[in-house]
N, CA, C and O of each residue as an XYZ file, in Angstrom:
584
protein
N       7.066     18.583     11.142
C       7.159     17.179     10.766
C       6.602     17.038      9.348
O       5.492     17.473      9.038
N       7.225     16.563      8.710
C       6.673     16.008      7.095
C       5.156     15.159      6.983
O       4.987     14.267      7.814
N       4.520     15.309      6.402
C       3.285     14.313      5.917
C       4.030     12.799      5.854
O       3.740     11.874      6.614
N       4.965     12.745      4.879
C       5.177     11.360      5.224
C       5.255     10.529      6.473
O       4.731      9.463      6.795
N       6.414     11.701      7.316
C       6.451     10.826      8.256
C       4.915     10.576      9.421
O       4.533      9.669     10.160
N       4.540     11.586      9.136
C       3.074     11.356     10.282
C       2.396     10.473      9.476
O       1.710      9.649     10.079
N       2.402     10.423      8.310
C       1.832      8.831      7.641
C       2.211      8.104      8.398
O       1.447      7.752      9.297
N       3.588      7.576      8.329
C       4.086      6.252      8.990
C       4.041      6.201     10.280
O       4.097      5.154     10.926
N       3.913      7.571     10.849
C       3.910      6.906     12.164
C       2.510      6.841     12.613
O       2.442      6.433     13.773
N       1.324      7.120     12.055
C       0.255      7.000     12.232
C      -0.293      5.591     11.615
O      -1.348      5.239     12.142
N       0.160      4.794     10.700
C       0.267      3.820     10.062
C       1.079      2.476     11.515
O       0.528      1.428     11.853
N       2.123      2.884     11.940
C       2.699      2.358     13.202
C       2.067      2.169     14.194
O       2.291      1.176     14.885
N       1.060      3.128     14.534
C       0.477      3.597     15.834
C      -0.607      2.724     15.310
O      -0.601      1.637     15.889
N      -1.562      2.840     14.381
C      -2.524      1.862     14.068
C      -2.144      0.417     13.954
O      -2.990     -0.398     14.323
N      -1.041     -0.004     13.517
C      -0.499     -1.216     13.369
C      -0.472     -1.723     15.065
O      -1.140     -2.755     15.019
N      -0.141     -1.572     16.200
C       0.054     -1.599     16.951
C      -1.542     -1.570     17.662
O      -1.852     -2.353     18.560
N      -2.520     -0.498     17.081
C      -3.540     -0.507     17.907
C      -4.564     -1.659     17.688
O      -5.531     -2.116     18.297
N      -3.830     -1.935     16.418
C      -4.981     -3.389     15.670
C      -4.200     -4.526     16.280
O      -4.914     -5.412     16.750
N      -3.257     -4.655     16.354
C      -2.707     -5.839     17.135
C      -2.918     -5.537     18.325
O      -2.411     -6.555     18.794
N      -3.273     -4.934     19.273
C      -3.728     -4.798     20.438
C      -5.398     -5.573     20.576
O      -5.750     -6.385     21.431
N      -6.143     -5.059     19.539
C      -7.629     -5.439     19.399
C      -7.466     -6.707     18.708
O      -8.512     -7.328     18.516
N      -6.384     -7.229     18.290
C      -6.702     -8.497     17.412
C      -6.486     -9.554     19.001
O      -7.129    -10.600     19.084
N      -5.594     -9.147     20.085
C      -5.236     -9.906     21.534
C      -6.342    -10.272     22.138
O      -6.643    -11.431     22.423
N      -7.146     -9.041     22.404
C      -7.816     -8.946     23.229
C      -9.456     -9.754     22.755
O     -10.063    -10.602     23.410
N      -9.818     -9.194     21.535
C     -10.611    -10.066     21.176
C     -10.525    -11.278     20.627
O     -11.444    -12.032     20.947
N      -9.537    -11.806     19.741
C      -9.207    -13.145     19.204
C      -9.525    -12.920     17.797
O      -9.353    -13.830     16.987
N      -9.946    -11.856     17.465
C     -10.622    -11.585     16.202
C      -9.040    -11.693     15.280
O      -7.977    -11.253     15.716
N      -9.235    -12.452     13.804
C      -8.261    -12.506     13.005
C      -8.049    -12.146     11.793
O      -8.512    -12.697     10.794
N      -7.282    -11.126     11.830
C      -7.181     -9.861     10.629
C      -5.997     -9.733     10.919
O      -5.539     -9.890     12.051
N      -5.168     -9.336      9.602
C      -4.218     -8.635      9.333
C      -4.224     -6.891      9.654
O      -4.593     -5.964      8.934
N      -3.528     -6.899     11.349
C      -3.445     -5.502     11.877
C      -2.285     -4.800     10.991
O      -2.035     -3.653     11.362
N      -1.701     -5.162     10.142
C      -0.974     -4.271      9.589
C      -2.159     -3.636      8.350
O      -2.595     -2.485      8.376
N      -2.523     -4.671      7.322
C      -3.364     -4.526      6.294
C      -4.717     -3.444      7.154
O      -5.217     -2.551      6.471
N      -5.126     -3.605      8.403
C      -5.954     -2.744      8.704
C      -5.318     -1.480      9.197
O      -6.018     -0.474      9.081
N      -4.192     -1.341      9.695
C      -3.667     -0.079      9.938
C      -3.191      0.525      8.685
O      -2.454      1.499      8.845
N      -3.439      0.177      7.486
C      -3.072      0.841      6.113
C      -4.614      1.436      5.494
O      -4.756      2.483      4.862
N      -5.390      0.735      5.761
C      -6.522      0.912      5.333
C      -7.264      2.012      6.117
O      -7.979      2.900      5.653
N      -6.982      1.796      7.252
C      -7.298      3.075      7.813
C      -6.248      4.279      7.876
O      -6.347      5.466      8.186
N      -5.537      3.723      7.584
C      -4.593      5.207      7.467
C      -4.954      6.256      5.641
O      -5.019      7.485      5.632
N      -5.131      5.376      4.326
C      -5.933      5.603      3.732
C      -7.240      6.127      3.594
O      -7.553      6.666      2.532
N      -7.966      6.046      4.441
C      -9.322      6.017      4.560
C      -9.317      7.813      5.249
O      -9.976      8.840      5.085
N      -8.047      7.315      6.132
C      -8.340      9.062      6.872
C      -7.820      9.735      6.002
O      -8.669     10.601      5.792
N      -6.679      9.993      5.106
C      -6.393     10.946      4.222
C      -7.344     11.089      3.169
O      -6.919     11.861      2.310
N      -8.149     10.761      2.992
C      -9.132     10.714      1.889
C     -10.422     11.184      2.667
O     -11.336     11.800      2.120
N     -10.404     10.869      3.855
C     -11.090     11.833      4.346
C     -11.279     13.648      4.593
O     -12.034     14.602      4.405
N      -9.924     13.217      5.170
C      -9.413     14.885      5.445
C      -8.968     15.814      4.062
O      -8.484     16.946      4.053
N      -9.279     15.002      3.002
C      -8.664     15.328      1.747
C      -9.818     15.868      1.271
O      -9.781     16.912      0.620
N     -11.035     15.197      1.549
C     -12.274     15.893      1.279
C     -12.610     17.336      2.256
O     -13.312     18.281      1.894
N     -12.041     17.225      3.309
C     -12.511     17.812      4.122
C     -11.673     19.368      4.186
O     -11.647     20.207      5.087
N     -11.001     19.346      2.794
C     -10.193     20.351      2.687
C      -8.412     20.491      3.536
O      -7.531     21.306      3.261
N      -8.384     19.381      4.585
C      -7.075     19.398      5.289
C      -6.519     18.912      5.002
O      -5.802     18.822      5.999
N      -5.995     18.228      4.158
C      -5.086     17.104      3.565
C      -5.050     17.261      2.276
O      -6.120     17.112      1.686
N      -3.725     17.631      1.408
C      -3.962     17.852     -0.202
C      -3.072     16.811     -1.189
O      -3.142     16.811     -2.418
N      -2.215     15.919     -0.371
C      -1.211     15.649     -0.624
C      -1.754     14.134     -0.939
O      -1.305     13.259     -0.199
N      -2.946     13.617     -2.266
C      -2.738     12.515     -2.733
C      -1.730     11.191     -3.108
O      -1.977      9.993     -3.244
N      -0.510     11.966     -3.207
C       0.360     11.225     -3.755
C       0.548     10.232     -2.207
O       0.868      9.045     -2.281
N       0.367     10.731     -1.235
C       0.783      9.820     -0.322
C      -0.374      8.594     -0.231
O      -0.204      7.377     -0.291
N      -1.545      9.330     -0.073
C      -2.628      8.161     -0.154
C      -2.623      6.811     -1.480
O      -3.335      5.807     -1.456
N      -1.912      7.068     -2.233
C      -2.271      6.768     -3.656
C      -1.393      5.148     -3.275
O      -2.026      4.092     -3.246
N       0.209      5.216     -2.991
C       0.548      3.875     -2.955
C      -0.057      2.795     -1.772
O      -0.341      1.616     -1.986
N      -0.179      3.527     -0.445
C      -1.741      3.265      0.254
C      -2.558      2.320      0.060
O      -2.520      1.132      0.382
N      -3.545      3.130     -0.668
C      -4.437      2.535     -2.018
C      -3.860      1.047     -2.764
O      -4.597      0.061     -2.747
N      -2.704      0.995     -3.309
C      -2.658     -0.063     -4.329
C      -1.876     -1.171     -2.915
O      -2.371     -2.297     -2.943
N      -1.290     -1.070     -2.296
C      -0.959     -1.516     -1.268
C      -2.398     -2.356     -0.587
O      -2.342     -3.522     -0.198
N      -3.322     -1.731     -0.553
C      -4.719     -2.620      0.060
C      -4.774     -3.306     -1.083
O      -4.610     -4.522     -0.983
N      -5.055     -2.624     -2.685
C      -5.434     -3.501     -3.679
C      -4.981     -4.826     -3.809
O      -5.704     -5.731     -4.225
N      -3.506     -5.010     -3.382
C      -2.898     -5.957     -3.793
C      -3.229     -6.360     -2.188
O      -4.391     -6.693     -2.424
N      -3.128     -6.533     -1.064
C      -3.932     -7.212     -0.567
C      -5.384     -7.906     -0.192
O      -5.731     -8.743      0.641
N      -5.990     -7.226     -1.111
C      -7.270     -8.118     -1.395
C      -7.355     -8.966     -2.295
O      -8.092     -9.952     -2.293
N      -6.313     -8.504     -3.442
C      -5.720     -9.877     -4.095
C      -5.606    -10.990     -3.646
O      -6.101    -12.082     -3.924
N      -4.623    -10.485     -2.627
C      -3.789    -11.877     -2.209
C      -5.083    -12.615     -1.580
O      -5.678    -13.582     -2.057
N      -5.354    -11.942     -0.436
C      -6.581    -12.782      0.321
C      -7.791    -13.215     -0.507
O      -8.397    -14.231     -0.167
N      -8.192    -12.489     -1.600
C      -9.258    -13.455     -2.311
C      -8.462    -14.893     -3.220
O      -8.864    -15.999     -3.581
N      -7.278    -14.215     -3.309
C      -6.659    -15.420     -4.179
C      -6.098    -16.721     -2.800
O      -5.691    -17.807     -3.211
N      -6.122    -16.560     -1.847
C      -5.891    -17.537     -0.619
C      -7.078    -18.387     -0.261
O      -6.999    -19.566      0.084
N      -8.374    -17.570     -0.391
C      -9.522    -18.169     -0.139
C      -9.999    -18.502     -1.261
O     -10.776    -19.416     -0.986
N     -10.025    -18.315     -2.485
C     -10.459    -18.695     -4.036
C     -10.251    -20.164     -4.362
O      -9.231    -20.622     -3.845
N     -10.884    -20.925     -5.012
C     -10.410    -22.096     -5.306
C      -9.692    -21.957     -6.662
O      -9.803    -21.049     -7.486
N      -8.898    -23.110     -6.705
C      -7.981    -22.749     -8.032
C      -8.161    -22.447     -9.519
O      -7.305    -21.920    -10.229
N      -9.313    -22.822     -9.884
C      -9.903    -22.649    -10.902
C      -9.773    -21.516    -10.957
O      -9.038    -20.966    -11.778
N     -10.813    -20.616     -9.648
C     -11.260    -18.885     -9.873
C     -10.074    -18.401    -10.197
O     -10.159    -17.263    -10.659
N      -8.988    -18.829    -10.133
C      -7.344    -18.154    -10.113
C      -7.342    -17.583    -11.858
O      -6.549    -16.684    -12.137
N      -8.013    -17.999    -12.675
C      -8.268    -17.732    -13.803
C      -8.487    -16.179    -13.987
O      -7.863    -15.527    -14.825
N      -9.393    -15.663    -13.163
C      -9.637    -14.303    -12.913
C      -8.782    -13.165    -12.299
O      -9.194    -12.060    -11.945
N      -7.644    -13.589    -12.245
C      -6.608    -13.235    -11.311
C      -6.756    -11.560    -12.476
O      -6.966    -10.488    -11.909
N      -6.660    -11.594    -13.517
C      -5.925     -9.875    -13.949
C      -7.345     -9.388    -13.994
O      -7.668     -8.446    -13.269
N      -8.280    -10.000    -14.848
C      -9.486     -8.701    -14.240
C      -9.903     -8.322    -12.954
O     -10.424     -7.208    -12.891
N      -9.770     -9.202    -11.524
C     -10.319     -9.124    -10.650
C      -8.759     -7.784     -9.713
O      -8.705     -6.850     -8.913
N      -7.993     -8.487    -10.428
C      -6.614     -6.841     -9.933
C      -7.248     -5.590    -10.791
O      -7.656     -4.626    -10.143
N      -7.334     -5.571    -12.053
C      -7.936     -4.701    -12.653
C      -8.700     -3.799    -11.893
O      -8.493     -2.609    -11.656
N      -9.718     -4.628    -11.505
C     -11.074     -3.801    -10.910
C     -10.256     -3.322     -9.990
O      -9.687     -2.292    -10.351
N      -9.961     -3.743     -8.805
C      -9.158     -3.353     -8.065
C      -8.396     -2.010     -7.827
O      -8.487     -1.247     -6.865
N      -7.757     -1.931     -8.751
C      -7.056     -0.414     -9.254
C      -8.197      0.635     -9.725
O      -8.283      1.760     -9.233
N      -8.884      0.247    -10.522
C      -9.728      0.613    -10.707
C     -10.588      1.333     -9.770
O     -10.968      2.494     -9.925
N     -10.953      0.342     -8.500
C     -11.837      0.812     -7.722
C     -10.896      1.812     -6.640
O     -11.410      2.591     -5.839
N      -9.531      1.620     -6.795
C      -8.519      2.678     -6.097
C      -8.445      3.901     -6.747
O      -8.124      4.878     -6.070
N      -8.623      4.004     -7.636
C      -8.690      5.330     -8.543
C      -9.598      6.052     -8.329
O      -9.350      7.134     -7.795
N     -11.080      5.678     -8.699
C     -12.174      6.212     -8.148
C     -12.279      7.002     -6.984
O     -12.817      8.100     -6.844
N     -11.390      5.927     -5.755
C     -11.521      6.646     -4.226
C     -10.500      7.857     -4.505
O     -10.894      8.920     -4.024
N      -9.340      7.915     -5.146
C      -8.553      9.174     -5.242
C      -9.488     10.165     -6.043
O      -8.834     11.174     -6.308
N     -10.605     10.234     -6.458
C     -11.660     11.062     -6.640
C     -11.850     11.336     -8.383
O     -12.510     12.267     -8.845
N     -10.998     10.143     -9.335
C     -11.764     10.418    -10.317
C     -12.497      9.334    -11.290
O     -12.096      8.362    -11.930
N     -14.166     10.163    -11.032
C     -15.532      9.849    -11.064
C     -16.164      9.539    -12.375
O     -17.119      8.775    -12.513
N     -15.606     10.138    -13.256
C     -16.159     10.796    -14.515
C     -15.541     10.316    -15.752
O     -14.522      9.823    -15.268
N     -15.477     10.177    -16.625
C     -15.225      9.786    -17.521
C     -14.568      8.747    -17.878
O     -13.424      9.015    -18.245
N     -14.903      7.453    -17.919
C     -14.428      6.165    -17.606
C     -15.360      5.229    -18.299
O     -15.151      4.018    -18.377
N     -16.132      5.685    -18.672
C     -17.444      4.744    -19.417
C     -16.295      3.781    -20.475
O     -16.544      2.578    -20.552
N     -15.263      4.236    -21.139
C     -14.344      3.198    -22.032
C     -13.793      1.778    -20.996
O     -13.886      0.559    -21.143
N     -13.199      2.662    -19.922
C     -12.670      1.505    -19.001
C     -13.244      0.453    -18.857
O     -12.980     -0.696    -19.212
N     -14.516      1.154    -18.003
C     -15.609     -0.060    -17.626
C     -16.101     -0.697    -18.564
O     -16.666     -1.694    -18.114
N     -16.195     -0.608    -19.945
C     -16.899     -1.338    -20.866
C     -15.122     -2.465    -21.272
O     -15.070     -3.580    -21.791
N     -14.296     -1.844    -20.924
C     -13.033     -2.649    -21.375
C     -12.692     -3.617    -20.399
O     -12.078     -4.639    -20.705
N     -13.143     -3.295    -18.956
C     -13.443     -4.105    -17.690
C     -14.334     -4.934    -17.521
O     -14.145     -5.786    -16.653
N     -15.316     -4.946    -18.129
C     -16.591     -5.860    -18.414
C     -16.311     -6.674    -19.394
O     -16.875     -7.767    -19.348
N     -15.784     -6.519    -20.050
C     -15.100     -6.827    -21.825
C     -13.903     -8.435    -20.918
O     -13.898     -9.643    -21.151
N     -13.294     -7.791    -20.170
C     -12.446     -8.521    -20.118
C     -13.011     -9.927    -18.717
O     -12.371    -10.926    -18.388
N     -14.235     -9.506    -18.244
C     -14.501    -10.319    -17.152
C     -15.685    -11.110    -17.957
O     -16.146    -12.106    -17.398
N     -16.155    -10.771    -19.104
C     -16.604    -11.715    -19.650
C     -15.660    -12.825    -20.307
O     -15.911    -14.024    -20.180
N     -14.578    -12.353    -21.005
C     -13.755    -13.015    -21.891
C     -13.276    -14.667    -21.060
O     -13.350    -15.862    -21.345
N     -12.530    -13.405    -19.354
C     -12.096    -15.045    -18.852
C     -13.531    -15.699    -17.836
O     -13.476    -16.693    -17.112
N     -14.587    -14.923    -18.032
C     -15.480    -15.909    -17.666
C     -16.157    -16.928    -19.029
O     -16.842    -17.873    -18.637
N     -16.078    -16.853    -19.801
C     -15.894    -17.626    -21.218
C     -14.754    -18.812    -21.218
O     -14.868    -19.948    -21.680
N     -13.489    -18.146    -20.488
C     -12.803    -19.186    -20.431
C     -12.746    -20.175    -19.139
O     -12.556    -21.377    -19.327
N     -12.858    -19.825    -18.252
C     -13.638    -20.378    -17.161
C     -14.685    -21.506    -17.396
O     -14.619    -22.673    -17.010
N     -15.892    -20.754    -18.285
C     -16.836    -22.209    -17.989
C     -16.281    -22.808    -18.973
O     -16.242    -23.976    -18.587
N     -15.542    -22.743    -20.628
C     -15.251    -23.702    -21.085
C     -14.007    -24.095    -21.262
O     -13.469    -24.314    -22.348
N     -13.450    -24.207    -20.011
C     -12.135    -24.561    -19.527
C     -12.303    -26.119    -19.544
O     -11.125    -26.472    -19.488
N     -12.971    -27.140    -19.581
C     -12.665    -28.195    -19.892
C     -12.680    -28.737    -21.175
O     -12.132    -29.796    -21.482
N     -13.317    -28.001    -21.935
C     -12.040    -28.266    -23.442
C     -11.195    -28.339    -23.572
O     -10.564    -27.362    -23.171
N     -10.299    -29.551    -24.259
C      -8.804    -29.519    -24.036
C      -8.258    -28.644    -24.930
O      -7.031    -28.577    -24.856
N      -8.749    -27.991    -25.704
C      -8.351    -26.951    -26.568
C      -8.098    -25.416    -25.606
O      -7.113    -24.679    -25.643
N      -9.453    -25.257    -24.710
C      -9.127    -24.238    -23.987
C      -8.156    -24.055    -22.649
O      -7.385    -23.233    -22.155
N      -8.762    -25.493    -22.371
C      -8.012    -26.210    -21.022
C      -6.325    -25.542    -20.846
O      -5.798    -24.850    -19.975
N      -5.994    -25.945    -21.714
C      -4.211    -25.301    -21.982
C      -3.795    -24.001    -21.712
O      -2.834    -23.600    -21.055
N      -4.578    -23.462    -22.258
C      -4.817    -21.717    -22.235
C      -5.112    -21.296    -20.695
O      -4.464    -20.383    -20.181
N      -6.106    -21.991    -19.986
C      -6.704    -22.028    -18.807
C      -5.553    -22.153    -17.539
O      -5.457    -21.487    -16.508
N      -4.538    -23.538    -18.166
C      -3.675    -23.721    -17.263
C      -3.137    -23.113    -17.266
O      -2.794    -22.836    -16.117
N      -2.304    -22.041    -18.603
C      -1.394    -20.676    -18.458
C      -1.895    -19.825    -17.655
O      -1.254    -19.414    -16.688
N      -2.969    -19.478    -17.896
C      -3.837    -18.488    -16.989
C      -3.658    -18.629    -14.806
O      -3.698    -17.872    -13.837
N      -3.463    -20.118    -15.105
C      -3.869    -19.971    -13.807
C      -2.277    -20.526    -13.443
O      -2.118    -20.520    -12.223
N      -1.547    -20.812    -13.890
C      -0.025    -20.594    -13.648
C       0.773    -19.324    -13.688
O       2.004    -19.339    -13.721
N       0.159    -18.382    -13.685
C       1.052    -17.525    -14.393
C       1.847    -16.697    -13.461
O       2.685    -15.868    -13.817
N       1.441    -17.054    -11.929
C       2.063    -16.278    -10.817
C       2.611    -17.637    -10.054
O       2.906    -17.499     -8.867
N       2.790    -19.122    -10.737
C       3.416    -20.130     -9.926
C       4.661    -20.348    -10.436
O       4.866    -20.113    -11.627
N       5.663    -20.827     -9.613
C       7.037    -21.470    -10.223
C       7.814    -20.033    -10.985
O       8.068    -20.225    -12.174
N       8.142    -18.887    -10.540
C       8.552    -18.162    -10.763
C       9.801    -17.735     -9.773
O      10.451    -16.716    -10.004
């Protein structure tokens, strides 16, 4: 059997086992988003563990959660925070990269990641300037009416 497919069907089988636990307890989570995350979590395990070599599968995985923590911080965020929408994906990837195991040499990033979460936190608090205000509303339109 291929890696992929025991991905997916282990990805299936978890999808199924989290909607089983989401019944029974009432607890409310996205059993798909958790059967990805754990299906991630184990190749990166076993990847450490010497049995698993095949990153490329974990990797879309990975941005697949990223962009769902997007979404869900951007569901629970109030609209303003929506301002933060590309550094807070940024990090994101960011922090997906790391877990694919590289550690080291990144000191530019993070200072370009910090760089940029100051900038729209600058624009954030002085978003009620009508000078900035405008800029602010692009910012926080920029994934509406598309």
């Amino acid at each position: 059997m291929s890696e992929l497919l025991a991905v997916f069907i282990g990805i299936v089988s978890l999808f199924v086992f989290f909607l089983l636990v989401r019944v029974v307890t009432g607890w409310r989570f996205c059993a798909l988003c958790a059967g990805v995350f754990a299906t991630w979590a184990a190749l990166l395990i076993l990847h450490r563990l010497g049995i698993f070599q095949d990153l490329i599968l974990a990797a879309p995985l990975l941005g697949a959660s990223a962009v769902g923590v997007y979404y869900l911080a951007e569901k629970r965020a109030s609209e303003p925070l929506h301002v933060f929408r590309l550094p807070f994906f940024l990090t994101l990837l960011f922090i997906a990269y790391l877990l694919l195991g590289a550690v080291h040499g990144y000191f530019g990033l993070m200072l370009f990641l910090a760089s940029l979460w100051l900038l729209f936190g600058a624009l954030h608090v002085y978003g009620r300037n009508p000078k900035v205000r405008t800029l602010v509303n692009h910012l926080i339109a920029c994934c509406k009416n598309w």
